[in-house]
C-alpha positions, 0 to 999 in steps of 0.5 A: 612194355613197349620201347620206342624206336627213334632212330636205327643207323645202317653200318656197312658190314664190310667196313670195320672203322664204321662197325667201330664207330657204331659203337659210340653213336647215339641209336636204339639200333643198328643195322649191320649191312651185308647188302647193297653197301657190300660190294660182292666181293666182299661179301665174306669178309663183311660176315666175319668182321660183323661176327666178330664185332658182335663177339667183341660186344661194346654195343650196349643194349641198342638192337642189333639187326643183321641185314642179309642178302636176298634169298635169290642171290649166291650169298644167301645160304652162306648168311643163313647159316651164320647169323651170330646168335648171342647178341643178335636181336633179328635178321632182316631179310632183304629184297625177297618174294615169297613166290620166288624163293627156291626149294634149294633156299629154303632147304639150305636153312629150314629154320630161317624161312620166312614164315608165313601165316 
């Protein structure tokens, strides 16, 4: 069965009262943003407070969506490799072009290449 889709908020993943927040807004889903609302140097940090709040659940049964760094930039390999998985619903990958993914890319997590049919 299909479920609708009304509404997916953006929650910048570097920025822990609006993770908290998130927990009580009114959406069929959320996207964790590890993108351009993180500064990069914070980078790090917004992955571990992302895991951290998917660890502490309190999301109900909203989609969680994790929205990584491109597959061209330095950040892209440590996301690849992280992804909490137990209440992770996808990962959106951002900003990327088949034709430009490098061989170093792909081999830093095979299992997340994009597919292509």
């Amino acid at each position: 069965m299909t479920r609708p889709r009304r509404s997916h908020l953006f929650m910048p993943g570097s920025n822990p009262r609006a993770l908290e927040k998130a927990r009580n807004l009114a959406a069929d889903g959320l996207i964790l943003d590890l993108e351009d609302s993180v500064a990069p140097e914070a980078k790090a940090a917004a992955r571990e407070g992302i895991a951290a709040a998917i660890a502490a659940k309190g999301f109900g049964k909203r989609e969680i969506l994790i929205r990584t760094n491109g597959l061209d930039t330095p950040w892209w390999a440590m996301t690849s490799r992280w992804p909490p998985r137990p209440r992770l619903t996808a990962s959106w990958f951002q900003k990327f072009q088949v034709s430009k993914i490098s061989t170093r890319s792909a081999a830093a997590s095979p299992s997340s290449a994009p597919h292509r049919p």
